[in-house]
Residue frames as a rotation matrix with the C-alpha (Angstrom) as fourth column:
UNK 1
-0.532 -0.358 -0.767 -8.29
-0.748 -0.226 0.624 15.57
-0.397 0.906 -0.148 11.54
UNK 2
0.689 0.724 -0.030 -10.56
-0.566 0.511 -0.647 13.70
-0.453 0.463 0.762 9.31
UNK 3
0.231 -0.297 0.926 -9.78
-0.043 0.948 0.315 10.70
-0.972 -0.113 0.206 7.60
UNK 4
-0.256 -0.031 -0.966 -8.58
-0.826 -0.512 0.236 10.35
-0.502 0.858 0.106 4.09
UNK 5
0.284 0.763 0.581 -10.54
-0.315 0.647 -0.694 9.40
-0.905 0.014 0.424 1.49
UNK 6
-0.788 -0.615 -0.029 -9.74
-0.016 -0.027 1.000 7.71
-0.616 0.788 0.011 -2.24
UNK 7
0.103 0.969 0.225 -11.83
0.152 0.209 -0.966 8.48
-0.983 0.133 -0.126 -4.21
UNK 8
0.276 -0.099 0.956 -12.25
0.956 -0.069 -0.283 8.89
0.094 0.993 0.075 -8.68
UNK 9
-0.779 -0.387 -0.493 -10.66
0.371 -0.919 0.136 12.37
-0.505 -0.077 0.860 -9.89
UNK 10
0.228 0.926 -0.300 -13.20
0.648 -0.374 -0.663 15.00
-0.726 -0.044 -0.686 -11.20
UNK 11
0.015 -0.455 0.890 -12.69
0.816 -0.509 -0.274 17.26
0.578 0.730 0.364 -14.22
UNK 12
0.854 0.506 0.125 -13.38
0.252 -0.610 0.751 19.88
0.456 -0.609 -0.649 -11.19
UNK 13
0.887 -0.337 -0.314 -10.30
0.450 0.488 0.748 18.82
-0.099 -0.805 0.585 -9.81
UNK 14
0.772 -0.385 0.505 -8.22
0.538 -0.027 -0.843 20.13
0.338 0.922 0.187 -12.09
UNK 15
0.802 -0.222 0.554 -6.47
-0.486 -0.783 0.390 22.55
0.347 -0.582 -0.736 -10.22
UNK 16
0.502 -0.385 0.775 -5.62
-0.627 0.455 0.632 20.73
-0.596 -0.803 -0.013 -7.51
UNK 17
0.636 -0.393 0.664 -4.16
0.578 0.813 -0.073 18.03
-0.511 0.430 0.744 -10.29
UNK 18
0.619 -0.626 0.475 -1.98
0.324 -0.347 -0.880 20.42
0.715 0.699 -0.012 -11.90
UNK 19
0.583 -0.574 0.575 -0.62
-0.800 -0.531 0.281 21.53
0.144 -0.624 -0.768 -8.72
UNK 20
0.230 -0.610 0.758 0.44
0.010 0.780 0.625 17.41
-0.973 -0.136 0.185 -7.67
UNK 21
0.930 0.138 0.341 1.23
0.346 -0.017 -0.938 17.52
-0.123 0.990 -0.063 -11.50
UNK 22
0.708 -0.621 0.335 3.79
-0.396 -0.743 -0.540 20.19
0.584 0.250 -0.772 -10.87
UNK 23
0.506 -0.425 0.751 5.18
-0.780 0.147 0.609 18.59
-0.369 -0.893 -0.257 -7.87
UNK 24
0.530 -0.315 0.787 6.01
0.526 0.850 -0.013 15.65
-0.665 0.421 0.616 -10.05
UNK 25
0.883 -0.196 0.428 7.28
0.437 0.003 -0.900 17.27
0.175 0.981 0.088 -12.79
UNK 26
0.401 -0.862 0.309 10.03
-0.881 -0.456 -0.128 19.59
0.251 -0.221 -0.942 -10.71
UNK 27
0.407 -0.378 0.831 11.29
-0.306 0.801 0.514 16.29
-0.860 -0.464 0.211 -9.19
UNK 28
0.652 0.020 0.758 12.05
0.488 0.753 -0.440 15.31
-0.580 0.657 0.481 -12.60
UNK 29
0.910 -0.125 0.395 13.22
-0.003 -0.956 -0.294 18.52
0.414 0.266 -0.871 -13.63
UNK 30
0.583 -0.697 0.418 15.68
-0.803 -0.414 0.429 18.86
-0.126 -0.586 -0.801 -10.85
UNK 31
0.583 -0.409 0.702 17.12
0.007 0.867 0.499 15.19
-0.812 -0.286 0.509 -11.30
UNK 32
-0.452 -0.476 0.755 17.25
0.687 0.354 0.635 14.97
-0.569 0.805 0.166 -15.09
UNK 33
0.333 0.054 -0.941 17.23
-0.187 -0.975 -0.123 18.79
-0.924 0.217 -0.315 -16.53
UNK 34
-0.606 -0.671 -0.427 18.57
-0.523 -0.069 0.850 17.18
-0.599 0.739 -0.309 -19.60
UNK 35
-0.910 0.326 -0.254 15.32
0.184 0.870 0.458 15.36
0.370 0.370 -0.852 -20.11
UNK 36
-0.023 0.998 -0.055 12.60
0.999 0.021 -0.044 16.86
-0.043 -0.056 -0.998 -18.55
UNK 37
-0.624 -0.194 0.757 11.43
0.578 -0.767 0.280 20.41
0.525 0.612 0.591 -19.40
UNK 38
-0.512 0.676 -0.530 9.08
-0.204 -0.695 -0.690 23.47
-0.834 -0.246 0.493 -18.04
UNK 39
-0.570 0.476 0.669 5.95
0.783 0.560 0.269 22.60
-0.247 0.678 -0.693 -20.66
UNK 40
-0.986 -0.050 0.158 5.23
0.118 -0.879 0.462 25.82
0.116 0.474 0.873 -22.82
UNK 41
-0.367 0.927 0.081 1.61
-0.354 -0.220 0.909 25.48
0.860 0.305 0.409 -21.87
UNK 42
0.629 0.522 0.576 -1.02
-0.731 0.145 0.667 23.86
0.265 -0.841 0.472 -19.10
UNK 43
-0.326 -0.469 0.821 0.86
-0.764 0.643 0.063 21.07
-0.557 -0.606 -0.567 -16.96
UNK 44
-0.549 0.490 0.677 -1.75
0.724 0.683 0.094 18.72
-0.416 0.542 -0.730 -18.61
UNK 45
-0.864 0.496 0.090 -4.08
-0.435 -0.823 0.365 20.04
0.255 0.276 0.927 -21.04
UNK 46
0.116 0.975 0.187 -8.10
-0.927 0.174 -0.331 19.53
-0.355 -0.135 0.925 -20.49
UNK 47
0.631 0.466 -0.620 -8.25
-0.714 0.661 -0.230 16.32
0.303 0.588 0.750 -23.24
UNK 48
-0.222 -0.941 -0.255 -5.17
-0.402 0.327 -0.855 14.49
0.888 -0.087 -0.451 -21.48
UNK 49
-0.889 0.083 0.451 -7.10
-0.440 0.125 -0.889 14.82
-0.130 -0.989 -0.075 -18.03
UNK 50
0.481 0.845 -0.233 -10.47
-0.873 0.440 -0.209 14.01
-0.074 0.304 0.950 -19.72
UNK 51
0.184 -0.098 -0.978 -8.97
-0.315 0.937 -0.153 10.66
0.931 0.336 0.142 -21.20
UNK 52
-0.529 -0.765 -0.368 -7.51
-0.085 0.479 -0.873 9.71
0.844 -0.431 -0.319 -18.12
UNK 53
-0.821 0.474 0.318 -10.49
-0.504 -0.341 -0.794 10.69
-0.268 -0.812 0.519 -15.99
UNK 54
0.290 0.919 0.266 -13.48
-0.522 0.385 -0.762 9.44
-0.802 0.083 0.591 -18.09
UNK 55
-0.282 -0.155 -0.947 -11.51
-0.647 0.759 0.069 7.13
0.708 0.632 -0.314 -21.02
UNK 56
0.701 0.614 -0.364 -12.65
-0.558 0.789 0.256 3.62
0.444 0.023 0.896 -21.02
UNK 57
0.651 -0.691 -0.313 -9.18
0.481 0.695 -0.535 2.48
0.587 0.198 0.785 -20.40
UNK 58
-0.480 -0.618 0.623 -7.90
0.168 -0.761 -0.626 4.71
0.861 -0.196 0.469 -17.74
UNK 59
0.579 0.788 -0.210 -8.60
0.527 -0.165 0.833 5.62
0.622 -0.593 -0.511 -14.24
UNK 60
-0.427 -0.491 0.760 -7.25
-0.133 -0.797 -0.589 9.00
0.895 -0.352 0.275 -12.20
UNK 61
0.478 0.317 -0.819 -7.75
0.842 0.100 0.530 7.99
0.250 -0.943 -0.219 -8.35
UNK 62
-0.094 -0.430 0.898 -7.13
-0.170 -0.882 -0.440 11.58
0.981 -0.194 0.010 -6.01
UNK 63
-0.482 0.009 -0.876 -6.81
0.796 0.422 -0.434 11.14
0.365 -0.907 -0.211 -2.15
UNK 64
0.111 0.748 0.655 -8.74
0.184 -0.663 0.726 13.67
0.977 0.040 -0.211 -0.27
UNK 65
-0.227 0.236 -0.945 -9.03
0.946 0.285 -0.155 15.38
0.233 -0.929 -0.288 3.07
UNK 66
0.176 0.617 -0.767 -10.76
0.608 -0.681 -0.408 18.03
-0.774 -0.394 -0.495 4.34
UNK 67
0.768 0.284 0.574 -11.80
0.623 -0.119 -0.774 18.80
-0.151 0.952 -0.268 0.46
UNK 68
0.598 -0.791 -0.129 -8.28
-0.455 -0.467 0.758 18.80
-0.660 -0.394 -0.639 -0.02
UNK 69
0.988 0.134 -0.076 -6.36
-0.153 0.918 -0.366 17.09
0.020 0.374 0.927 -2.44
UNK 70
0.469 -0.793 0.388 -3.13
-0.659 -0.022 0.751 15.03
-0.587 -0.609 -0.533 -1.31
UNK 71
-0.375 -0.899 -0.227 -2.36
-0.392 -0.068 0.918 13.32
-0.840 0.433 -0.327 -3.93
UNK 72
0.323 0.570 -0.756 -3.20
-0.933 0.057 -0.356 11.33
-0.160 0.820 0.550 -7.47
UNK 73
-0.749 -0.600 0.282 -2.68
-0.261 0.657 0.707 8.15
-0.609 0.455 -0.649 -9.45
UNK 74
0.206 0.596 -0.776 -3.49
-0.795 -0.361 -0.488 7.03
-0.571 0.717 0.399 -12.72
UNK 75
-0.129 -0.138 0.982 -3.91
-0.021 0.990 0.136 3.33
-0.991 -0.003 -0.131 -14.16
UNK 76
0.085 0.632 -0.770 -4.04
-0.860 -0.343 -0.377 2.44
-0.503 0.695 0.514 -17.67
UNK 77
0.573 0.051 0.818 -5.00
0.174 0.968 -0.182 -0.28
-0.801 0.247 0.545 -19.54
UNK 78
0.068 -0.874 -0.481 -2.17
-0.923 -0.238 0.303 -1.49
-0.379 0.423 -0.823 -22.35
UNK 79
0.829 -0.206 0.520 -1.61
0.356 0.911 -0.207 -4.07
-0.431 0.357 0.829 -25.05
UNK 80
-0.288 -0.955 -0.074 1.41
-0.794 0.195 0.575 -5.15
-0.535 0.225 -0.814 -26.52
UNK 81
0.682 0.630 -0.371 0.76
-0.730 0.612 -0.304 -7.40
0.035 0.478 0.878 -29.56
UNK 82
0.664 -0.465 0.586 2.27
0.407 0.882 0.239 -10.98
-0.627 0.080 0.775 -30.36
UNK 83
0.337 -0.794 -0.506 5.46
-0.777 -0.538 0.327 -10.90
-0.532 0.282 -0.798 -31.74
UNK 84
0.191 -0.529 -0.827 7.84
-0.306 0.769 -0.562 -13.51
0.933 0.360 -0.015 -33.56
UNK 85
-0.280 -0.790 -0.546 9.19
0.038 0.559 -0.828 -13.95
0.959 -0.252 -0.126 -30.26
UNK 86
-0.902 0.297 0.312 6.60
-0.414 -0.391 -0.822 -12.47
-0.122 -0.871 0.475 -27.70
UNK 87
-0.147 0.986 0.078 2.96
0.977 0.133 0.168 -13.57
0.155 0.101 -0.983 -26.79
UNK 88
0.092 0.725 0.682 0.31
0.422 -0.649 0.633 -11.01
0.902 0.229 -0.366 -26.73
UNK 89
-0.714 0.080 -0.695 0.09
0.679 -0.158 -0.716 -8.96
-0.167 -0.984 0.059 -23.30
UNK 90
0.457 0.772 0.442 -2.88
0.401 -0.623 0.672 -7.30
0.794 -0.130 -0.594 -21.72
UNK 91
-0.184 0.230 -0.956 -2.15
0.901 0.429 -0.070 -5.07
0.394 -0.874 -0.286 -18.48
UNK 92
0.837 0.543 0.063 -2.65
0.477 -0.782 0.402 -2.24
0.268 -0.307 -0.913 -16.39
UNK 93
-0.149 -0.988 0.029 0.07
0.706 -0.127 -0.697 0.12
0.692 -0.083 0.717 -16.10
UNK 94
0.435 -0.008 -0.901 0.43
0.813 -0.426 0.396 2.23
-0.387 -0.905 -0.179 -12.94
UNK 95
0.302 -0.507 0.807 1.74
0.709 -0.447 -0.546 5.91
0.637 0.737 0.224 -14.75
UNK 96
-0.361 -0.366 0.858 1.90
-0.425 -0.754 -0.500 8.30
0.830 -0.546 0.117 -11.51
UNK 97
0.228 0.544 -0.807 1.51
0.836 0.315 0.449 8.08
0.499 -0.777 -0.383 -8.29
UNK 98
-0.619 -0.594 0.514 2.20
0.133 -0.724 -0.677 11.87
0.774 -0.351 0.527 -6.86
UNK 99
0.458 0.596 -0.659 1.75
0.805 0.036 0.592 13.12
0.377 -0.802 -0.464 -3.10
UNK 100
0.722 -0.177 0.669 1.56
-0.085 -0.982 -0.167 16.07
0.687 0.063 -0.724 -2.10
UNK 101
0.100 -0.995 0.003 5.74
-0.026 -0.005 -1.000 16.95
0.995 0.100 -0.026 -0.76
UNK 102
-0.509 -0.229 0.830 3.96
-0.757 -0.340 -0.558 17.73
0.410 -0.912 0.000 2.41
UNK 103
0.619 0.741 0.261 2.01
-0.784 0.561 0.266 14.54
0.051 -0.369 0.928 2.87
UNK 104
0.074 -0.460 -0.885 4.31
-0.454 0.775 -0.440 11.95
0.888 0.434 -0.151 2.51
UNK 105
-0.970 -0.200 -0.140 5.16
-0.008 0.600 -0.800 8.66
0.244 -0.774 -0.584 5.19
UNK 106
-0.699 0.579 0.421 0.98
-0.628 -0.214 -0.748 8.85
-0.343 -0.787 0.513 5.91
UNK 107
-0.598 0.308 0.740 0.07
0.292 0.943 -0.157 5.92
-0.746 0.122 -0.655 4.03
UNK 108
-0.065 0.518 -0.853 -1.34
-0.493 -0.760 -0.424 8.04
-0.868 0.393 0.305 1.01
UNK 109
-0.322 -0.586 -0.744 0.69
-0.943 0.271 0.195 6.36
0.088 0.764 -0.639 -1.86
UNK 110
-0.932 -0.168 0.321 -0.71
-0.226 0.962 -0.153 3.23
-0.283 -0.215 -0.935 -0.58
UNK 111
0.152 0.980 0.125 -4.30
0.294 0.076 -0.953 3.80
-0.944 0.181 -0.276 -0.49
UNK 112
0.092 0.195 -0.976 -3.85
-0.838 -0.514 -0.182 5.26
-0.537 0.835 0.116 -3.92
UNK 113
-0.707 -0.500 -0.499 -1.89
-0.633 0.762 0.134 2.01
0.314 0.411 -0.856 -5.26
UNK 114
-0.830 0.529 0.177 -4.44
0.319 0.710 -0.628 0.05
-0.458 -0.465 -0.758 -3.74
UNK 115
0.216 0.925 -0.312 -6.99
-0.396 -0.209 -0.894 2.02
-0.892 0.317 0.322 -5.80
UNK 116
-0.324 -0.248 -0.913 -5.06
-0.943 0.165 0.290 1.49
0.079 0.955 -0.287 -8.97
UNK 117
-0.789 -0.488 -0.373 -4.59
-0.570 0.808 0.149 -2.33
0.228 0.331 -0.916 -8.56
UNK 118
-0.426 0.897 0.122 -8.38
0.121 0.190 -0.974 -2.65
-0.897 -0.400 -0.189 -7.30
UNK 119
-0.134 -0.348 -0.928 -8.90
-0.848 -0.444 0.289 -1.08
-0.512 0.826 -0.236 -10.71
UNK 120
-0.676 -0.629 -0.384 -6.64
-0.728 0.490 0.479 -3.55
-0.113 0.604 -0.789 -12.65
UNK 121
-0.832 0.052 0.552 -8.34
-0.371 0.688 -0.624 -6.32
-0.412 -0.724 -0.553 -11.09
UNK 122
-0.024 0.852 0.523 -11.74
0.234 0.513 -0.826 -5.97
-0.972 0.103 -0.212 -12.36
UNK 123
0.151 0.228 -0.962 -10.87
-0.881 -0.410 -0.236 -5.46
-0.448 0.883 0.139 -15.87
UNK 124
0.846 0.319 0.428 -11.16
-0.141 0.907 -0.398 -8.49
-0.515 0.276 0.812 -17.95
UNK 125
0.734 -0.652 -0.193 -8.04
0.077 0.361 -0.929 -10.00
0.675 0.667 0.315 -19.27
UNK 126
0.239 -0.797 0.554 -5.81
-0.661 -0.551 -0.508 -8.34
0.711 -0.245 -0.659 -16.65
UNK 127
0.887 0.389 -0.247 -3.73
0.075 0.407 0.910 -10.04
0.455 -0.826 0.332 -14.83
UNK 128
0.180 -0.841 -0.510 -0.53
0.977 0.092 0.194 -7.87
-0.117 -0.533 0.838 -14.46
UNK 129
0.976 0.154 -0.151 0.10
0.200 -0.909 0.365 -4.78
-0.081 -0.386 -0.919 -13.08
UNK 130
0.310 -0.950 -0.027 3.19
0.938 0.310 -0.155 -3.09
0.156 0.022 0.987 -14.42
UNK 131
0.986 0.138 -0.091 5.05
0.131 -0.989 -0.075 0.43
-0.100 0.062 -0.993 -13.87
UNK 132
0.474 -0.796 0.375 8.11
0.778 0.180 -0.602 2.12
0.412 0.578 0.705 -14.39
UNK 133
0.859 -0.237 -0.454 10.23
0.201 -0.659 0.725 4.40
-0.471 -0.714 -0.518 -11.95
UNK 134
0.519 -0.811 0.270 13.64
-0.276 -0.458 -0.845 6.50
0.809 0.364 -0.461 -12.81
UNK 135
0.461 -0.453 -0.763 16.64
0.387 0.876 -0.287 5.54
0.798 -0.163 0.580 -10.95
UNK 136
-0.676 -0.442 0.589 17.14
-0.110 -0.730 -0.674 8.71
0.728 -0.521 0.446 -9.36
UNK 137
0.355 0.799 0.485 13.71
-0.732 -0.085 0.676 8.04
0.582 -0.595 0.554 -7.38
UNK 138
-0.743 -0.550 -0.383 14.92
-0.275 0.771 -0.574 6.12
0.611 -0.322 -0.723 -4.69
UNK 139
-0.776 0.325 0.540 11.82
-0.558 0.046 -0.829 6.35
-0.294 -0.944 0.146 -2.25
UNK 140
0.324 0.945 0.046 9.32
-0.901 0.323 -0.289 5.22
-0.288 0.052 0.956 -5.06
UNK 141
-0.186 -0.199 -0.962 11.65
-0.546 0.835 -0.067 2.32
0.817 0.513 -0.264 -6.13
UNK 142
-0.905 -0.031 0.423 11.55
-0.424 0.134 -0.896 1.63
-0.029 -0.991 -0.134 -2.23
UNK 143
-0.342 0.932 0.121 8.09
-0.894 -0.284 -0.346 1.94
-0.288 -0.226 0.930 -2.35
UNK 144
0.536 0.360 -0.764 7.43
-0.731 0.651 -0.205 -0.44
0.423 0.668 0.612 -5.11
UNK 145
-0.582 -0.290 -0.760 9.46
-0.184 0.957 -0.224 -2.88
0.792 0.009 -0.611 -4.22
UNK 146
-0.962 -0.122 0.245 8.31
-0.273 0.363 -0.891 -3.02
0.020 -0.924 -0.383 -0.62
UNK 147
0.077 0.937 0.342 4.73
-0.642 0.309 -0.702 -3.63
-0.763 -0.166 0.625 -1.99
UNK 148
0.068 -0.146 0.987 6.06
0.240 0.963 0.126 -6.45
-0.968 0.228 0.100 -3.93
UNK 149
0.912 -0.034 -0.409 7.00
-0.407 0.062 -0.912 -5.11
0.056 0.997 0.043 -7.54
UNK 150
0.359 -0.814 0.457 10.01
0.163 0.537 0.828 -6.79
-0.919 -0.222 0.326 -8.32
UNK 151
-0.639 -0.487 -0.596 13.02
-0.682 0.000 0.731 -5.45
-0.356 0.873 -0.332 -12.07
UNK 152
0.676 0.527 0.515 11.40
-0.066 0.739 -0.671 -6.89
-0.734 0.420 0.534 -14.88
UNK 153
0.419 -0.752 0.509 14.06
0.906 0.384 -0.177 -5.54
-0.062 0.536 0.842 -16.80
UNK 154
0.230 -0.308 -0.923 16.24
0.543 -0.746 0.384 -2.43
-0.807 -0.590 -0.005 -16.91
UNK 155
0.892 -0.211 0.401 16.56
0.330 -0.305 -0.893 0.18
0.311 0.929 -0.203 -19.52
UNK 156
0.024 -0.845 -0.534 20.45
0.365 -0.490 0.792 1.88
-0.931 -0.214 0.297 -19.60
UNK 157
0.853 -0.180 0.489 22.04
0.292 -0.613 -0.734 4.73
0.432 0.769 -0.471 -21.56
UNK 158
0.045 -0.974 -0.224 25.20
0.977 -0.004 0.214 6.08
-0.210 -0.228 0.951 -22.94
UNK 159
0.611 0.316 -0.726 25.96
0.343 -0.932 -0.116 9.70
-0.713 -0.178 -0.678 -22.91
UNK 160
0.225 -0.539 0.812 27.83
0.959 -0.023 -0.282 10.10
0.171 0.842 0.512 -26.41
């Protein structure tokens, strides 16, 4: 079995990114059905993957093996102006990381995260890397934590 590679996503890809696309969205679906939906059109559309693939502010890493694709992630840059009570922030947010259901535990999600935050790095200004997981996801809070993210703060809701 060949190695896997990380490598930029392709507008080629596309497919293959709506399939890990889907794989992400049923997870969400199945958890919180009261909040995530079946989207009445493409998974993504074309100009969603374009930004995210060739925007200035945005990079769509795909993992690869035998011209396969195993999974995705997608970095974006983010400001937050100054507030009364906040400074400015620049950083890179981390928005997916999906692997394909059958790849998981092979060290995919890492190399991907390791593309993002390679990424982050060389943009100018950045110097935090932030992301945001649902509470039902226990394996990617796992994940994250065990590569050193750490609560910045929790959102909660009340069901009225």
């Amino acid at each position: 079995m060949k190695q896997t590679a990380i490598r930029p996503a392709r507008l080629e890809d596309l497919k293959a990114l709506w399939r890990l696309y889907e794989q992400l969205d049923e997870l969400h679906r199945q958890a919180r059905p009261e909040l995530f939906r079946v989207p009445p059109g493409d998974r993504r559309p074309l100009s969603f993957l374009e930004e995210r693939i060739n925007g200035a502010g945005a990079a769509t890493f795909v993992a690869e093996r035998d011209e396969a694709l195993l999974g995705l992630a997608t970095v974006i840059l983010r400001d937050k102006p100054e507030t009364l009570v906040q400074q400015k922030q620049h950083y890179a947010e981390i928005d997916e990381i999906v692997v394909d259901a059958d790849q998981h535990r092979q060290g995919i999600a890492t190399a991907l995260l390791d593309a993002c935050l390679s990424w982050a790095r060389q943009q100018p200004g950045v110097h935090k890397v932030k992301l945001s997981v649902h509470e039902f996801n226990d394996g990617a809070r796992r994940f994250y934590e065990e590569k050193g993210f750490a609560t910045a703060y929790r959102q909660m809701e009340l069901e009225l």
